[in-house]
N, C-alpha and C positions, 0 to 999 in steps of 0.2 A: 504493500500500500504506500511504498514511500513512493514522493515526489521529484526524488533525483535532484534536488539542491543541493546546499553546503556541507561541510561538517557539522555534526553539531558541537558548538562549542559550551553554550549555556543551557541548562534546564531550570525553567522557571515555572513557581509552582503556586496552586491555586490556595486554598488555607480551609474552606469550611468543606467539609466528605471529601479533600483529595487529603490532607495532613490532619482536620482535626473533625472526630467523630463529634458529629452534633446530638446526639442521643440522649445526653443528659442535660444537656441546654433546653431541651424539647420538652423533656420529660418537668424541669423545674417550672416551666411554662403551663404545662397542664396544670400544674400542681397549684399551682398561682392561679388557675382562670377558674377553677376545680372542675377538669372536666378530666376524664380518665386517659390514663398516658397514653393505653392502644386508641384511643379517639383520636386524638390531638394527632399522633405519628400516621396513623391510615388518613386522615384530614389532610395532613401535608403531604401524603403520600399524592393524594388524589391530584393537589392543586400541581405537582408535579406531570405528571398522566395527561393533565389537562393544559399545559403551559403557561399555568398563572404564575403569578407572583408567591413565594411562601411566606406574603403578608397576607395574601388574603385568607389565609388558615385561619387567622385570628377571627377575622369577621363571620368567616364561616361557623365557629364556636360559639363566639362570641359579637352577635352584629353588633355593629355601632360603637364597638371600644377602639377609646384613644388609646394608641400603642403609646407613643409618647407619652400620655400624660401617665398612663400604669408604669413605665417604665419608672417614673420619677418620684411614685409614689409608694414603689417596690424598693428603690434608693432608699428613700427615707425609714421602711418599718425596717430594713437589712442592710444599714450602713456597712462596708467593708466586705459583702458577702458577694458571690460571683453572680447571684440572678440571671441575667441572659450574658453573662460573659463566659469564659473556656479558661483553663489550664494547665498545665504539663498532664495532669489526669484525661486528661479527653485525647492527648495527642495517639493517631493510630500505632500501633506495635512495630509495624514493620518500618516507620519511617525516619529512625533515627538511624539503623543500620544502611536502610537507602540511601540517604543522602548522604552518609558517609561515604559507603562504596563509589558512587557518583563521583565524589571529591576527590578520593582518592585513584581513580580513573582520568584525573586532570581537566574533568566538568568544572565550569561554575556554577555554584548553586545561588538561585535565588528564588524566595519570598514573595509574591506580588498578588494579593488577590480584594478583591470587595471587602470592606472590613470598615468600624469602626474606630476610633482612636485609640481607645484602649485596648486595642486588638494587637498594638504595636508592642507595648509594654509588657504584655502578654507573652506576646509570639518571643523578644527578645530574653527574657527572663528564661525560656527554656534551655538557651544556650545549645541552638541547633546546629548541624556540621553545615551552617551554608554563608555564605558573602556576604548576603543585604537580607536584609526584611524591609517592603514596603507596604500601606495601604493605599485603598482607594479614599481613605479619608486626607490622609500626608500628600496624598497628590493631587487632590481637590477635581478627583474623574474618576468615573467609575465605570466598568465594564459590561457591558460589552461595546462602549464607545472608542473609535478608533484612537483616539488620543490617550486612552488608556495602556493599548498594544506599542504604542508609537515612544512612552514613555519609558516602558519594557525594554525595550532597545537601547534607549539612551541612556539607561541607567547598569546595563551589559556592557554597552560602549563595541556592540557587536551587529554585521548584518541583520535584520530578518531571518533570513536565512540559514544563519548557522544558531540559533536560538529555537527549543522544542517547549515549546507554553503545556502545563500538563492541566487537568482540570477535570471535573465530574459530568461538565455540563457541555450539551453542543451549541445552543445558544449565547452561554457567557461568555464560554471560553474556546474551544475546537473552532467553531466555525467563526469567529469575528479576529481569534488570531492568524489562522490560514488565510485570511483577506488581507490580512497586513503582511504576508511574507514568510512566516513562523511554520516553524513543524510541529506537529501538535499531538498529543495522546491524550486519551479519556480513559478514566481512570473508572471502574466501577464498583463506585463507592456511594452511599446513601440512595435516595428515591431517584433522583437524576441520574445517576453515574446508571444503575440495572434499568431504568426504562429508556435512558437515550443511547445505550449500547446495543439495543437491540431497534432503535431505526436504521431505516438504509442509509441516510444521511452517516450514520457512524462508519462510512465506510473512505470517506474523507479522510479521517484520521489517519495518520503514518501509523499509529501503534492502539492496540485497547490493550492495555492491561489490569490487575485486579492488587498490584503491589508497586511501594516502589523499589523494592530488591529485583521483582521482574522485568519491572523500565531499565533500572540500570543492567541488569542479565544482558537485555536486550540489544541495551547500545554498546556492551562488550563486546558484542558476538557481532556485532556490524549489520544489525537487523533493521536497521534506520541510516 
């Protein structure tokens, strides 16, 4: 399925269901709206199937709630607690070995996905084997808008071309990075990752895999 471009020299990587399992984020969610966790996860499951937003999960449980304003009000009765944030506990198993192997393969590894601020603090506090961490909050663009892909690059200081964006999604990521020049893999991981791996459109992708030990497998063995 590859494209026959460059080397690749950077792999840059997505953050929520390609490195960090959202399961418990979801679940603290339910727990919060009080609606039952297999609700809330089959509800986002659906709005996935359906290509909405997985904001509108919320409305779906819950019509008419300010996300925002619960967020702030969730702040307040749980000062200093994770609420809808993530960390080193949520990060997936296999992906601190991956991006090692990566690295030490002579990859660059980078960070880069939709993400709130404190997403940054977060992510760095792991102390992961990669180059940068960036959000779509620090670069004030969000994905799947080209300027988002376009920053990707500039921040590799690499072609298009020799840069493979990895991601769950073919919307967010697979298909808005391959317009910008990017090699790409979908990863099948969360609601998105298992229902957008089985469109034909995933067929676009240089690579699907279900790890990142098998991404990097992959780019050992010169399968990209």
């Amino acid at each position: 399925m590859t494209r026959g471009v460059g080397v690749v020299r950077a792999v840059v990587f997505d953050v929520g269901e390609t490195l960090i399992g959202e399961t418990r984020i979801w679940s603290r969610w339910a727990d919060r709206l009080g609606v039952p966790r297999f609700t809330m996860l089959g509800v986002l499951g659906g709005m996935a199937a359906l290509d909405r937003s997985h904001r509108d999960a919320f409305q779906v449980v819950r019509p008419g709630l300010d996300i925002e304003a619960e967020i702030e009000a969730w702040r307040r009765d749980d000062p200093g607690g994770l609420r809808e944030n993530f960390d080193a506990d949520d990060l997936y198993p296999d992906v601190r070995p991956g991006l090692a192997a990566l690295r030490e393969a002579g990859h660059q590894v980078i960070i880069a996905g939709n993400q709130p601020p404190q997403a940054y603090d977060a992510l760095v506090a792991m102390n992961l084997p990669a180059d940068a961490v960036h959000t779509s909050a620090g670069w004030g663009v969000s994905k799947p808008q080209r300027e988002f892909f376009d920053k990707v690059a500039a921040v590799a200081g690499r072609e298009p071309g020799e840069i493979l964006y990895v991601g769950d999604r073919l919307d967010n990521d697979v298909l808005p990075a391959r317009d910008a020049g990017m090699r790409t893999a979908l990863i099948r991981r969360g609601p998105w990752g298992y229902l957008h791996a089985e469109r034909p459109e995933a067929l676009v992708a240089d690579l699907i895999v279900d790890t990142v030990p098998e991404l990097a497998a992959a780019l050992a063995e010169g399968r990209l």
